[in-house]
Structures are given as structure tokens and as C-alpha cells.
N, C-alpha and C positions, 0 to 999 in steps of 0.2 A: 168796406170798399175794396174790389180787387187791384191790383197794381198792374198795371200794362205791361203788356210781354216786349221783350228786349229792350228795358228800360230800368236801370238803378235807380229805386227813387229816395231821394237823401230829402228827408222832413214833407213837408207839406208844397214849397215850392221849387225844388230841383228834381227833375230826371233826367239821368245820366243815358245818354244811348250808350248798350254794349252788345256784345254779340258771342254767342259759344265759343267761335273761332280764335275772339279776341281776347278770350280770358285764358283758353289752353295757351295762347302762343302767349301770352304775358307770363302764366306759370312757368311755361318750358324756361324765356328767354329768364327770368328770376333765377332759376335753378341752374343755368347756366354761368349769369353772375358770379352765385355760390361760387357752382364751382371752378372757377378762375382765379375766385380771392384764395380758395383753400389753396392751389397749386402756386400761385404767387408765396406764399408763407411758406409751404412746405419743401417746396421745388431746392434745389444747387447746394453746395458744402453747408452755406448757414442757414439753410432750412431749418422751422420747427416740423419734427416728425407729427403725423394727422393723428397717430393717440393723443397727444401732447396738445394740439391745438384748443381746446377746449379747456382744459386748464388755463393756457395763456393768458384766451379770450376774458376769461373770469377773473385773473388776477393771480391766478395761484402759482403759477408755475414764475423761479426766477432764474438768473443764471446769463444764459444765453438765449433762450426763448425768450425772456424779458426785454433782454437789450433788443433782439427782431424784431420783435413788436411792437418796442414803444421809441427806438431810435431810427431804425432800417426800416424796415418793409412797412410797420403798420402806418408812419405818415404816408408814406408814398403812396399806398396803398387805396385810402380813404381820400386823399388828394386825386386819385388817378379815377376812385367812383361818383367824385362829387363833378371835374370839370368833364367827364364823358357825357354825365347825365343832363350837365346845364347843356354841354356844345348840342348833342342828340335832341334837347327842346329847343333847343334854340335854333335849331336847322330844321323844327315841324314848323313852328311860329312861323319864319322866315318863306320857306315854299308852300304853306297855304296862300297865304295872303298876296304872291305874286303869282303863284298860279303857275312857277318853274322848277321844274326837278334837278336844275341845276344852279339853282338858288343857294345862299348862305350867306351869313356875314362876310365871308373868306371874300366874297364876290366883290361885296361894297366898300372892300378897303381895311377894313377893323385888322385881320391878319399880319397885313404888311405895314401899316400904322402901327402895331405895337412892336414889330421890329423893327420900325425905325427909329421909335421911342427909346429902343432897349440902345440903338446902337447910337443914340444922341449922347443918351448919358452916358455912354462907357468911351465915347471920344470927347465929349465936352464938360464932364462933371466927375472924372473917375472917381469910387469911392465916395464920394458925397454924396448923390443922389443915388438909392438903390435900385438896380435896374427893374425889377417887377414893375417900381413904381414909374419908372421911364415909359415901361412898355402901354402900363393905364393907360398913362399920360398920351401915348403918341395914338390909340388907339381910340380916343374919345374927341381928339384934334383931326386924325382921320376922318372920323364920321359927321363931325362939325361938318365939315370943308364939302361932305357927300351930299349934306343937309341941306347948306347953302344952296352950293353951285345946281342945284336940281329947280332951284326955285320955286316948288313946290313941296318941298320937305320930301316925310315919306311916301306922299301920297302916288308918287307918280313911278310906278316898279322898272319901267323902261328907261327911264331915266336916272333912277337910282343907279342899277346897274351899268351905265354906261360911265357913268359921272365916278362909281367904285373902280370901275377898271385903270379910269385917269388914274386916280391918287393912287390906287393898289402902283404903275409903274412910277410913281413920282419918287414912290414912297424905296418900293424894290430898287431901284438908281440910289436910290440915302445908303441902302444898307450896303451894296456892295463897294460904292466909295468908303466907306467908313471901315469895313473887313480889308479892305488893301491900305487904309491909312494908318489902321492900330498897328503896335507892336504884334510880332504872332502867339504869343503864349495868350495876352489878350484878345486877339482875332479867333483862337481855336472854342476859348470859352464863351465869347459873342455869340460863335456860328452855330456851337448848339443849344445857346440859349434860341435864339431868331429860330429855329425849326423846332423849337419844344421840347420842354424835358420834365420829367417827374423825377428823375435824381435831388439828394439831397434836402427832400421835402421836409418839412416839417409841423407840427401839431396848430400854429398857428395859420400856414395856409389852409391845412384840411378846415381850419375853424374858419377861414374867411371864404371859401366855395360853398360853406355849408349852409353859413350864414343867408349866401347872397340864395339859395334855390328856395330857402324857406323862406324868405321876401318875395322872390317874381313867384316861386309857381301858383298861390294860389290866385294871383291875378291871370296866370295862364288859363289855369282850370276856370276860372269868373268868366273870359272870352270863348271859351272852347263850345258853346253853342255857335256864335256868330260865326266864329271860325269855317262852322261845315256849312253855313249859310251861304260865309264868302267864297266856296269854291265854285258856288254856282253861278258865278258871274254880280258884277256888281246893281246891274239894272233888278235883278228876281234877288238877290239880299237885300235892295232899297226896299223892295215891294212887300219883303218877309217883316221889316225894321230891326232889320241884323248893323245902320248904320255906315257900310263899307269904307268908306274915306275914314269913319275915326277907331273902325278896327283896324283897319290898315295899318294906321298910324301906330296905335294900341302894342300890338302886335309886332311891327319891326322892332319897338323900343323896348320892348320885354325882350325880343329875339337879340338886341345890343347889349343890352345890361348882361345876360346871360354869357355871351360869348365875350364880354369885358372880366367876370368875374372870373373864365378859367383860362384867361388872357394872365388877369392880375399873380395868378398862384402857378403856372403851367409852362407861359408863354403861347404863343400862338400856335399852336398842334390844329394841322390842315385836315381838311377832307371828312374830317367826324361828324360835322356839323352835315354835311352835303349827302355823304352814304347812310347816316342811320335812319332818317325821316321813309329814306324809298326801300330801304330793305325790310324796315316793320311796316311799308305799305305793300309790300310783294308777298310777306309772310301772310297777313292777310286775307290778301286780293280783295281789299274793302274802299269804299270811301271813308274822306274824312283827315283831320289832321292828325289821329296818333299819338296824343303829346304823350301820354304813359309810354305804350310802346318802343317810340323815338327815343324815349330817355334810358331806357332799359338796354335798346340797343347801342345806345352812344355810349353808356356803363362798359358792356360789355366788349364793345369795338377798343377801346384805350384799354382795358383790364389788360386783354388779349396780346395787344401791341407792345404796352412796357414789360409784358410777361415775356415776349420774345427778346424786347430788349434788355434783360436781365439775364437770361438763361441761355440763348442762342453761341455757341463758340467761335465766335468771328477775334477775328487778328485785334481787333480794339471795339470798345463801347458807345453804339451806337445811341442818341437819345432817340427820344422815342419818336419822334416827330417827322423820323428818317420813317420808318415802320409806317406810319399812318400814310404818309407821302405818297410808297407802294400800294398802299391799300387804294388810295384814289387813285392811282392809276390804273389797278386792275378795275376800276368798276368803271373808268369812263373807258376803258378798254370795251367791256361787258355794253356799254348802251351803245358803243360804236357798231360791233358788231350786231348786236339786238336789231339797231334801225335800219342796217342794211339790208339784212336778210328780208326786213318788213317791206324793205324798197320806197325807205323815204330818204336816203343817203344819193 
């Protein structure tokens, strides 16, 4: 029996749509991963030199390549590939299902809910409660609250994001009272946790982002039919039995868990979730949600960002979340000018 053209077929009852286009740019954007990780290891005074790397990688090499890799860079490092990749699925998930490209968790509150989590505990629980777990915590109470007040749950995307942008200002008013209410030695360390950071990482976050994407993605990949269903509107995906209301649903909640998970290890690092879904749809020029792609580029977008913020010679050290923050500005810079020229501005 032959196999249908542009179609992976995995056993007897899945085929995967793919497309030529979508397998060069997945290789390219892979191979540029590489090499990001390589230049993060190798890179500034305690680099390992790239003959060297390979030894590291394997165990052999000790000394100071040893401590790089298994204290410094390789947490950080693996931490930085794990929450790029979940925020980059988690922001395909997120603008299929409502149908906006400037959709994302960041939109419905999760973001500024885990910085106000982080800046709870570091004004009402100092040292007892760790602030990661403040951030969970204020980032799953965020979304509670998005849930509720929508009265509708997920189902309702206009709403969603209106009722996010509430709580995202209830939330931003928490944190900037609490940044003026701490001591500043404690204010300084707050403020770059609240805008994200991969400093100081360690083997047990890496182990808890890694965890969470080998839980959600394969239920990503399980919706990723309906998904291309639901782009097409919700009336012609009822008609398909793509379901829309419980993909929907499906769908936002994989896209939370995700952006909870590199919330938990990261803190809230902007704009990743929001830029990588549309640039591996520009890369492209396809339909469809992306989810491979999207994760590749979300990998690649954080590599990039803590690789500057590592390497870059500025008067002091910026966390990374500073870096990504530019990044979304340039790109709503980029669709500003885009719709204008199109003359729908």
C-alpha cells in the first residue's frame, strides 16, 4: 500500500501533515540551536575551548571544563532549552485556538501573576516560602481569577483576554508596590527575578522543565490535528469533528501548564511565548499551528537572549528577561510598521 505524499505516516492510524519546507527550516532552525549551545559553553574567560567540548559533553574532560558544565553554564544552559521550548509551544497552542497573533499567556495574566507570587513571598514570607514556588503559586491564582471572571472558562478568547489584561494590571500595581516597599538589596534581587532570569540555575530545575514538556507535549502532538481544524473557524471544525469548544479548552490548558512550568524554573521571561509561534509561521509561509517549529524557535530565541546576556560588556548584568523584553519590542515595532504600510493602521 503506498503512503500519501506530504504525509508522515506513524503505524496504521496516524498521519502527520509535513511539508519539504517544513523539514529544511526545522533542520536549519535545529542546527542553529547547536549552535548557540556550543557558543554559550565556549564563549568569555570561563569557556570550554570547542576541541574540548566533546570530551566535557562525555564525561571525560575535568578541571574546569567540569565545574562549566556541570555547575555554570550546563544548568543554565539546559534550563534555558527546556523553558524556550515549552514558552515557543506554548504560544503555538495559545494563538491557534484564538485565532490572534498577538495572543499568549503573557496576555491572560500568567506573566504578571507569577511576579506578583514571587513578590508576595519575598515581602510576606521572606526565606520561608521559595520564591519559584511563590511565582507557581501566584501564576495558577492568576489564571484561576481569568477562569472565573470570563464565565465561560476557556472557551470564550475575547474574553479571556480582556478579563487577562484586568488581573495582568491588578497584578503589575502588586509588584511595583512591593519593589518600593522592600529593603533595596532585596528590591534589586525581586526585580530581576519578576523580569526573568537563567542565572544561578541548577540540575534540579533543568530536571523540572524537562519533566513538565515530556508530560504536555505528547498531548500537544494528540490535538495537533484538530488544531489545523480549529483555524478554520469554529462552525467548518464542528462540521470536520475537530470538537472546537473542548479543543479550545484542551489547548489553552496545555498552553498554561507549559508557561507554568518555565514560570516555575525561569520566572516569567516575556514575549517568547508571543514571537516564536509567528516567526516559524513567516519562516514557512504555511498554515497551521507549528508546534515543532514554535518550540525550536522558542529554544532558540532564550539560547540567544541569555547568550547576550552572558557575554554582552555592559556596566552591570542584565537577566535575561531584559533581552527578551527588546526582543518584543522590536517585533511589535515590525507588525506596526508591516500594517501600516498595508494601510490597515
Amino acid at each position: 500500500m503506498s503512503r500519501p505524499k506530504g504525509f508522515l505516516v506513524l503505524g496504521r492510524a496516524m498521519a502527520v501533515p509535513v511539508s519539504r519546507v517544513s523539514v529544511v527550516t526545522g533542520l536549519v532552525l535545529l542546527t542553529l540551536v547547536l549552535a548557540a549551545c556550543a557558543a554559550t559553553l565556549s564563549l568569555g574567560r570561563l569557556g570550554i575551548p570547542l576541541a574540548d567540548l566533546p570530551d566535557a559533553l562525555t564525561g571525560g574532560a575535568g578541571g574546569k571544563a567540569a565545574f562549566v558544565l556541570g555547575r555554570l553554564r550546563g544548568p543554565r544552559l539546559v534550563v534555558g532549552l527546556g523553558a524556550g521550548t515549552a514558552l515557543g509551544l506554548s504560544g503555538a497552542l495559545f494563538q491557534t485556538v484564538t485565532r490572534n497573533p498577538l495572543g499568549s499567556p503573557d496576555v491572560i495574566g500568567l506573566a504578571a501573576g507569577a511576579g506578583a507570587g514571587a513578590a508576595a513571598v519575598a515581602l510576606l514570607l521572606p526565606g520561608v516560602v521559595p520564591v519559584p514556588l511563590g511565582a507557581l503559586a501566584g501564576a495558577v491564582l492568576a489564571i484561576a481569577l481569568v477562569y472565573l471572571s470570563t464565565g465561560t472558562g476557556f472557551r470564550n478568547p475575547g474574553r479571556l483576554i480582556v478579563a487577562g489584561i484586568g488581573v495582568s494590571a491588578i497584578a503589575v500595581a502588586f509588584i511595583q508596590y512591593v519593589v518600593y516597599a522592600v529593603e533595596r538589596d532585596k528590591a534589586t534581587v525581586l526585580t530581576a527575578y519578576v523580569n526573568g532570569s537563567l542565572s544561578a540555575r541548577s540540575w534540579e530545575h533543568a530536571a523540572t522543565i524537562w519533566i513538565v514538556l515530556l508530560v504536555v507535549a505528547p498531548f500537544a502532538a494528540a490535538i495537533a490535528g484538530r488544531l489545523g481544524l480549529a483555524e478554520m473557524g469554529d462552525e467548518t471544525a464542528g462540521m470536520l469533528g475537530a470538537e472546537p469548544g473542548r479543543t479550545r479548552t484542551a489547548a489553552v490548558a496545555l498552553s498554561i501548564l507549559l508557561s507554568a512550568g518555565a514560570v516555575a524554573v525561569a520566572g516569567p521571561i516575556a514575549f517568547i511565548a508571543l514571537t516564536a509561534p509567528q516567526i516559524a509561521r513567516r519562516l514557512t509561509r504555511g498554515t497551521g499551528p507549528h508546534l515543532l517549529l514554535s518550540a525550536l524557535t522558542g529554544a532558540l530565541l532564550l539560547v540567544l537572549a541569555d547568550l547576550a546576556a552572558q557575554q554582552l560588556p555592559l556596566p552591570v548584568s542584565l537577566p535575561v528577561g531584559i533581552y527578551t523584553l527588546g526582543l518584543g519590542g522590536l517585533y511589535l515595532g515590525y507588525l506596526l510598521i508591516r500594517e501600516w504600510k498595508k494601510g490597515t493602521l
